[in-house]
DOPATOR-748392 format. One record per residue (C-alpha): z, x, y. Coordinates in steps of 0.1 Angstrom, whole numbers. Example, Ala and Ser with C-alpha at 12.3 -4.5 7.8 and 13.67 -1.06 7.14 Angstrom:
// DOPATOR-748392
     c3     c1     c2
     78    123    -45
     71    137    -11
//
This chain:
// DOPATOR-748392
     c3     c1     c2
   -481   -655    364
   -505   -635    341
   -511   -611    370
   -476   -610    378
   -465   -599    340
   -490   -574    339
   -476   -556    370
   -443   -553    354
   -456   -542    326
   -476   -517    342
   -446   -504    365
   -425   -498    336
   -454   -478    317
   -456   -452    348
   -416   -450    350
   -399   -422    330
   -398   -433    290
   -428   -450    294
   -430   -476    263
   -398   -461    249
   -381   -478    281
   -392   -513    269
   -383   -504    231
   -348   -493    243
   -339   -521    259
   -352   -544    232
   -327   -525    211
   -300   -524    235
   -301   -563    230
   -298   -567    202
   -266   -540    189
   -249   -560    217
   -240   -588    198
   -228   -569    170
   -206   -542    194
   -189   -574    206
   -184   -587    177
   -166   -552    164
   -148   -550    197
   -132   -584    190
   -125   -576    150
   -105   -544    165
    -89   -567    190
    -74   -588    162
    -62   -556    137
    -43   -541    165
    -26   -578    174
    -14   -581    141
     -3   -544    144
     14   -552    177
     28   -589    164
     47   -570    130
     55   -531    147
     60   -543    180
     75   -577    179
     51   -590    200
     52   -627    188
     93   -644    186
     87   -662    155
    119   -683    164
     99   -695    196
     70   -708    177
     93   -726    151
    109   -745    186
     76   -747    201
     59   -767    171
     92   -783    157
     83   -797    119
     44   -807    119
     34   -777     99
     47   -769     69
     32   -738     52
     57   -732     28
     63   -767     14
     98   -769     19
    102   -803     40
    104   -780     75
     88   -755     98
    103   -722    102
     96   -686    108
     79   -685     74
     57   -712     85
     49   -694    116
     36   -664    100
     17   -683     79
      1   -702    108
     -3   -667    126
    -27   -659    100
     -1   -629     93
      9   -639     53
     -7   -667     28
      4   -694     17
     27   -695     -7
     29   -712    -40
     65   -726    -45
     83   -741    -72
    112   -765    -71
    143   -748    -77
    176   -758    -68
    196   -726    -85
    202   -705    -55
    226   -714    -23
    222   -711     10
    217   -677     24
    250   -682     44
    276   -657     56
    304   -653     41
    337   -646     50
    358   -619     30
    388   -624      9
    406   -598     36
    396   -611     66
    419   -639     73
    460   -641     71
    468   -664     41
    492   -689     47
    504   -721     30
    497   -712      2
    511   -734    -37
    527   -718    -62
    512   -705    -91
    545   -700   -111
    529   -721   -138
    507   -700   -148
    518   -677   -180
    501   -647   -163
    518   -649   -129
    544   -625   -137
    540   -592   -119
    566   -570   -134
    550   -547   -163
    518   -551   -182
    493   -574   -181
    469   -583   -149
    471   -615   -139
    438   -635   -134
    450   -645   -100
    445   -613    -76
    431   -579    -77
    434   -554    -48
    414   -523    -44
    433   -506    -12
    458   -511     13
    457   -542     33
    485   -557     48
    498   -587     29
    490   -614     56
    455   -607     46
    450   -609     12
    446   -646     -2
    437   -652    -46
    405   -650    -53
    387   -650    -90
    352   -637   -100
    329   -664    -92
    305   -685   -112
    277   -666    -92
    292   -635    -79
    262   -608    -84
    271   -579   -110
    247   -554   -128
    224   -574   -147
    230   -550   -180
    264   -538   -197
    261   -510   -219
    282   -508   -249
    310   -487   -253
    293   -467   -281
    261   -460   -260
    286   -450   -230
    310   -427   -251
    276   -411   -259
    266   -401   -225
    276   -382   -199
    261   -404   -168
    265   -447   -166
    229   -457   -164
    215   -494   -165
    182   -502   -172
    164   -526   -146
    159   -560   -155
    124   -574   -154
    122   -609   -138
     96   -636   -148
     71   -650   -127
     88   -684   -128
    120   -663   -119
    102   -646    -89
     88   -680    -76
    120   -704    -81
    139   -673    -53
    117   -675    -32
    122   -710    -28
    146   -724     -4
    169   -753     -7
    162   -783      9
    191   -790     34
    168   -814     61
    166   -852     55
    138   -871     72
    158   -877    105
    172   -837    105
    132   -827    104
    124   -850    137
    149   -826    158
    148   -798    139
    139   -775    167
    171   -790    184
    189   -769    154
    171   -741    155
    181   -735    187
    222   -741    182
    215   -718    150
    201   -688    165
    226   -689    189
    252   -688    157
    229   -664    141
    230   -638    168
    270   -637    169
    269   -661    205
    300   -685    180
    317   -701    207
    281   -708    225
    266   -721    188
    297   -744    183
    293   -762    220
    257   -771    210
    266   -779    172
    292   -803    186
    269   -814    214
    245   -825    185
    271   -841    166
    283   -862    190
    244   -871    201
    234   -878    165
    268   -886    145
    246   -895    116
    231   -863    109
    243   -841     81
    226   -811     96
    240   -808    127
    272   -813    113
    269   -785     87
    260   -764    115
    291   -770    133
    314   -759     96
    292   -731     97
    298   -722    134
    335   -733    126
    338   -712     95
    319   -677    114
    347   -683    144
    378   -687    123
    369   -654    105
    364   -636    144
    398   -654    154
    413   -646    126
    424   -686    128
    437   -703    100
    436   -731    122
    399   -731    127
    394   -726     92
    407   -755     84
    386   -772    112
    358   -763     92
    371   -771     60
    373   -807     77
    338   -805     85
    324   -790     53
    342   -820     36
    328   -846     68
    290   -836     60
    291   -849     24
    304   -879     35
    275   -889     50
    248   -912     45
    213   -894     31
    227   -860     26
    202   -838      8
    215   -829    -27
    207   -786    -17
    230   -799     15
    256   -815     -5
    260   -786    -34
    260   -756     -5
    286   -778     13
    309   -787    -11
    314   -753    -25
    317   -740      6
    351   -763     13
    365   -756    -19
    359   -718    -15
    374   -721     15
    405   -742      7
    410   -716    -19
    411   -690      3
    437   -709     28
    458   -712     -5
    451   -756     -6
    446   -748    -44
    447   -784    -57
    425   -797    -27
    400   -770    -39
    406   -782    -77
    398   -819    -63
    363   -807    -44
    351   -794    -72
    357   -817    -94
    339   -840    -68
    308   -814    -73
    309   -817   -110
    306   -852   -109
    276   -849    -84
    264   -826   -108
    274   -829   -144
    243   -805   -150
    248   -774   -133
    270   -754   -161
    282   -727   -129
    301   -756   -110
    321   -767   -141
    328   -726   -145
    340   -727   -113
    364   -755   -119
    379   -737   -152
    389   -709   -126
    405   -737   -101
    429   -749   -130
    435   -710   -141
    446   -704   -102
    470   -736   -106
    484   -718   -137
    466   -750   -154
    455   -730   -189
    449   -763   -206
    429   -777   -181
    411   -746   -178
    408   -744   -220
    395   -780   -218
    364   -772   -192
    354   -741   -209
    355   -754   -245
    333   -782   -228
    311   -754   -215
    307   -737   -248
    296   -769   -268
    264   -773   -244
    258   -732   -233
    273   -715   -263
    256   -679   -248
    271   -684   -215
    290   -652   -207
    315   -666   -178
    328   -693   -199
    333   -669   -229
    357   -643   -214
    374   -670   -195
    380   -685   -226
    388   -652   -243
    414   -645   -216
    431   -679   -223
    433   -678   -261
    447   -640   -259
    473   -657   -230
    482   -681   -263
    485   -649   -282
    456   -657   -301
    451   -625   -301
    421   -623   -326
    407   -655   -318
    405   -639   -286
    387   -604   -291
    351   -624   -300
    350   -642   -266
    360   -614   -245
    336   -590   -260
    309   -612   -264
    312   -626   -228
    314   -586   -216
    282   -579   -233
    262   -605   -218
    265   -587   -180
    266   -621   -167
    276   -629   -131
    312   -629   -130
    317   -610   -165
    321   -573   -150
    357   -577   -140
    383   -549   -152
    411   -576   -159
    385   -583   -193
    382   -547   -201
    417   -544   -197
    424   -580   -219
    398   -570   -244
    410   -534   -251
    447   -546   -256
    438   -573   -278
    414   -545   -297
    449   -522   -299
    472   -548   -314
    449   -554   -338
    447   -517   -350
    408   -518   -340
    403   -481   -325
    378   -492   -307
    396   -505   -281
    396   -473   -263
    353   -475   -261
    361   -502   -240
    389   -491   -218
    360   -460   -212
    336   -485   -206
    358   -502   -176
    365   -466   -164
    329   -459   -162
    322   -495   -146
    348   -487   -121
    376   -504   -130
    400   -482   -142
    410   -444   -124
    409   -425   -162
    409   -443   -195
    446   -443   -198
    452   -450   -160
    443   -486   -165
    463   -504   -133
    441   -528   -112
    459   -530    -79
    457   -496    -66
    455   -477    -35
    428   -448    -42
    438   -412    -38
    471   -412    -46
    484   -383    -69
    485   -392   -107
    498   -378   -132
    522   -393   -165
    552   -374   -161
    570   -365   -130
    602   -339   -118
    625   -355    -88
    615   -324    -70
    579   -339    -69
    587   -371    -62
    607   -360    -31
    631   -383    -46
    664   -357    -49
    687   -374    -31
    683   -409    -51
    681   -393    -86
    709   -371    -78
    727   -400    -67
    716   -421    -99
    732   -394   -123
    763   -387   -106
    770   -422   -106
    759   -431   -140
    793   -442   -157
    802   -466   -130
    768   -482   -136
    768   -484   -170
    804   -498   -170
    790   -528   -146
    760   -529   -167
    781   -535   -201
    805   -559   -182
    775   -581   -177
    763   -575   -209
    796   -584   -228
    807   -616   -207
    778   -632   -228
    767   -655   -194
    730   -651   -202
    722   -627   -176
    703   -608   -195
    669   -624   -196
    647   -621   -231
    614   -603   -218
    588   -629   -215
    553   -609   -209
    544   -608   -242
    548   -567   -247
    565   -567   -280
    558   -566   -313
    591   -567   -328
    626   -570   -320
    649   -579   -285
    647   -571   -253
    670   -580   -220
    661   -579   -183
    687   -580   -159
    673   -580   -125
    690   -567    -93
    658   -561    -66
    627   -580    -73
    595   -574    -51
    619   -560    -24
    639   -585    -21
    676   -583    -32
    690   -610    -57
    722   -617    -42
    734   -638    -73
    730   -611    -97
    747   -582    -73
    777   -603    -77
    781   -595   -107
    773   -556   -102
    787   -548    -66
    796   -512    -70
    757   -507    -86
    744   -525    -58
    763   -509    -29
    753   -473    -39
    712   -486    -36
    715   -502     -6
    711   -464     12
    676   -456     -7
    648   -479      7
    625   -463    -10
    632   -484    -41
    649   -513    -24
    622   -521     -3
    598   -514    -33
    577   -547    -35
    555   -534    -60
    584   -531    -85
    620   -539    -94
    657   -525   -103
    670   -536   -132
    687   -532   -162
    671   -531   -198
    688   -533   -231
    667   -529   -264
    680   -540   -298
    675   -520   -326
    641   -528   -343
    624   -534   -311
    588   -523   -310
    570   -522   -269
    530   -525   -277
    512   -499   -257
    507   -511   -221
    502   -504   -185
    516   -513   -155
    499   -533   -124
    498   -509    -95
    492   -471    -92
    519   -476    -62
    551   -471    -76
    570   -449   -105
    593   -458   -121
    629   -436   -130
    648   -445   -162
    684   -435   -160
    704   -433   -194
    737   -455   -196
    738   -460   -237
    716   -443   -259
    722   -437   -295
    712   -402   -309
    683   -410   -329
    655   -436   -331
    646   -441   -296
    616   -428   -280
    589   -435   -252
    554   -419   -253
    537   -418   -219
    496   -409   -224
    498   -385   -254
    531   -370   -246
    565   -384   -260
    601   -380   -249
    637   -389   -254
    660   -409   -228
    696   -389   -221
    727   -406   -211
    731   -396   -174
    700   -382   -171
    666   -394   -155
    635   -401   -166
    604   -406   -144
    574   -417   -152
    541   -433   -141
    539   -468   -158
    505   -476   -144
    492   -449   -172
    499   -460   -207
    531   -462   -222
    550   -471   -258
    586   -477   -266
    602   -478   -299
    635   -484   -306
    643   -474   -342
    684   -465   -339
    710   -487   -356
    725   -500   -325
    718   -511   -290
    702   -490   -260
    708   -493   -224
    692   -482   -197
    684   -488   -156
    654   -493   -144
    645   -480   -104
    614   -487    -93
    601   -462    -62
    574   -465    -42
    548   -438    -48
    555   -411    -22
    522   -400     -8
    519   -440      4
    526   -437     40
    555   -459     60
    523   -486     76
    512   -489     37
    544   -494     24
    549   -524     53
    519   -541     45
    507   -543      3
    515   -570     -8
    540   -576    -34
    535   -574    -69
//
């Protein structure tokens, strides 16, 4: 062996390299280990490269594959967060238990579904559509055709700005700027964590789920519904699979454009909390789900009765018992609605929702200073649910009749929010782009024929008008919005929304028959014809109509020479017998009547006329 080593060695001594041959490879040896161990460190960086750029890994395939035995994120299930984590791709997390945020669910617009079915709201004081003030019941933004629009109210947790700036800090700039909010650690932490919607049974098939809800996920509806309802009807008992289903239910109704399914989910939102060991995350997300849902089919009181099913759940959460204050406004219920909030107030005296809702009742009971506190308090908070222009618009009128100047700051502050098109065009249900301006000629309008029409015929309207008015048969109808300050006025209505009021034409046939040629008032539904008679002494508070979608002509039938006015913006004129006045009332307007005896006019309502002929078919009315 000795002899045998010693050849070796020798042979590698007379080959090239000599003793550098033997040192090399000694050498080679040992970098070896390390090259492979830097050729398997590079192997990793570019997987994780390839697993996030590249998609490498389906995260959704490992949460099937390995169902619920790891939990990484500690929140009772295994998911694609887990995954990661057990792909060595992000740490753990550090959770903390928050219920405050819902599920991260879809959710279906106010537009995007025909509203049918739907119970009157008559009660409420601030349904009326006719003149000034917004109700609290529905705010459009643009054409939509009317079988698509269904009420809807700023929720408890709709997201806004999370800073208001005050009107005197906005009158003094040129640009609206908010500053960023800065969220605590806790805050950070509790939205990152998710709710818990999985009882212990839900967890043992959870991959089961997964796979019905990516299908639901990914837009495959009908495909996501067949396995939702194929898991109902295997396990009947699991609140899960059955939320799944609403869900599934709830996405295909809005791609039908089904009532009917809707209501199939509404059924199965209100079947899951039903059930035996329903998560509380599972109940909550559910239950507000249905009632947002009934509420958007118009089922009003069955949406009051869910949540007041949630607030007994949860007596707690302050957002659910705001909710349910804007459930009795919808029913026109202000007392109900006055009841909750003042409820809210003695336990969160800071919280913004409940203060304008309470504002905007108490100035509905023309409380009007009581009122002005609430609003602007509430405003100033920037709470969820607070940036709405009906409180700018509430605030600032309350601000006026008080004499407090300040009320335009405001009404500039809801123009620079968004709200309003100028601070004296203050209208919320608008379609954008339309010309405005205060005053208009017939020739603008395009309007000759009607006005010329209107003024040749004036006597023989006025001479109806005054036989209604002196038969003394109440038709004449005090004005019931609130608008004056002083004095009398009479409304007698002819065309309402539209729609023709055949029992008050009988009265007025000749006034009728000479409209019935001019659809572009008569099919108005964003305003009426009418007659208006104003005692002396009457004072109009400045105000705003609803729409930017309409003017409105004034013809004169009795006006006495001196004392009676109207100011439109900054600009004031005087009505004519026989002659027509037209206007834009969704820019602000003030009427005195200072005479010693009575005026009449009538009222014709046109629509706006750059509105085109599909737009005028399908706003709704107001």
């Amino acid at each position: 062996m000795k002899q045998k080593k010693a050849a070796r060695k020798q042979a590698r001594k007379d080959s090239p390299g000599g003793n550098t041959a033997i040192k090399s490879e000694k050498k080679t040896g040992g970098n070896s280990f390390f090259s492979w161990l830097l050729v398997l460190a590079l192997l990793g960086a570019w997987l994780s490269v390839g697993v996030m750029w590249f998609d490498l890994v389906d995260y959704n395939s490992v949460v099937g594959a390995l169902g619920g035995v790891y939990d990484a994120d500690g929140d009772g299930d295994f998911d694609v967060e887990d995954a990661k984590v057990l792909l060595g791709l992000t740490e753990k997390p550090v959770t903390v238990a928050s219920h405050e945020n819902p599920l991260g669910e879809k959710e279906l617009h106010v537009e995007s579904l025909p509203s049918e079915n739907k119970e009157s709201t008559s009660n409420s004081p601030h349904g009326s559509t006719s003149d000034a003030e917004p109700p609290l019941e529905v705010k459009i933004e643009e054409s939509i055709p009317a079988n698509q629009i269904s009420p809807e109210l700023p929720s408890a947790t709709q997201p806004v700005p999370t800073s208001v700036s005050t009107p005197e800090s906005i009158t003094e700039t040129t640009e609206f700027t908010e500053e960023p909010s800065v969220e605590s650690k806790e805050e950070k932490e509790a939205k990152k964590k998710k709710p818990k919607i999985l009882n212990k049974f839900d967890k043992t098939i959870k991959s089961e789920i997964n796979a019905a809800e990516k299908l639901r996920k990914k837009g495959k509806l009908e495909e996501s519904l067949h396995a939702f309802e194929a898991l109902v009807q295997k396990f009947p008992q699991s609140p899960r699979c059955r939320y799944g289903k609403a869900q599934a239910e709830d996405d295909l109704a809005e791609k039908m454009r089904s009532n009917e399914m809707l209501l199939k989910a509404v059924n199965s939102y209100r079947e899951v909390a039903e059930l035996p060991d329903v998560p509380p995350d599972l109940v909550k997300a559910t239950l507000k789900r249905c009632a947002d849902r009934q509420q958007f089919l118009g089922r009003t009181r069955g949406s009051l009765a869910t949540l007041e099913k949630l607030v007994q759940i949860f007596p707690e959460d302050i957002s659910l018992k705001n909710d349910l204050g804007v459930a009795h406004l919808l029913l026109g219920d202000n007392k109900g609605a006055k009841r909750i909030y003042e409820e809210v107030l003695a336990r969160a005296p800071h919280d913004g929702f409940a203060k304008v809702h309470y504002g905007f009742i108490l100035k509905s009971e023309n409380k009007i200073a009581e009122s002005i506190p609430y609003l602007r308090e509430g405003l100033e908070t920037g709470e969820p649910g607070t940036d709405d222009g009906r409180f700018y618009f509430h605030l600032g009128d309350a601000l006026q009749r008080t004499g407090d100047k300040s009320a335009y700051d405001w009404y500039e502050a809801g123009h620079r929010r968004g709200h309003f098109a100028s601070v004296w065009q203050r209208s919320l249900y608008n379609v954008p782009g339309l010309r405005a301006q205060p005053w208009w000629t017939a020739e603008e309008t395009g309007y000759t024929a009607l006005v010329k029409m209107l003024e040749r015929n004036w006597l023989t309207i006025r001479d109806e008008a005054l036989s209604v008015l002196d038969s003394n048969r109440g038709q004449f109808l005090p004005e019931d919005e609130n608008l004056r300050e002083t004095g009398d006025w009479g409304q007698f209505t002819l065309w309402q929304q539209g729609r023709k009021v055949a029992s008050s034409c009988r009265h007025v046939p000749k006034t009728c028959g000479l409209l019935e040629r001019y659809p572009e008032t008569t099919s108005c539904k964003r305003g009426q014809i009418k007659f208006s008679v104003m005692q002396a002494g009457t004072h109009v508070w400045p105000h705003t109509g609803p729409t930017n979608c309409r003017l409105r002509m004034h013809l004169g039938l009795i006006i006495p020479s001196k004392g009676c006015r109207i100011r439109c913006t900054n600009q004031t004129r005087e009505w004519e017998e026989g002659k027509v006045l037209i206007f834009d009332d969704s820019f602000e307007h003030e009427v005195w009547q200072e005479a010693e005896s009575f005026r009449l006019i009538f009222i014709v309502d046109v629509w706006h006329p750059e509105l085109t002929q599909l737009q005028r078919q399908t706003l709704s009315p107001i």
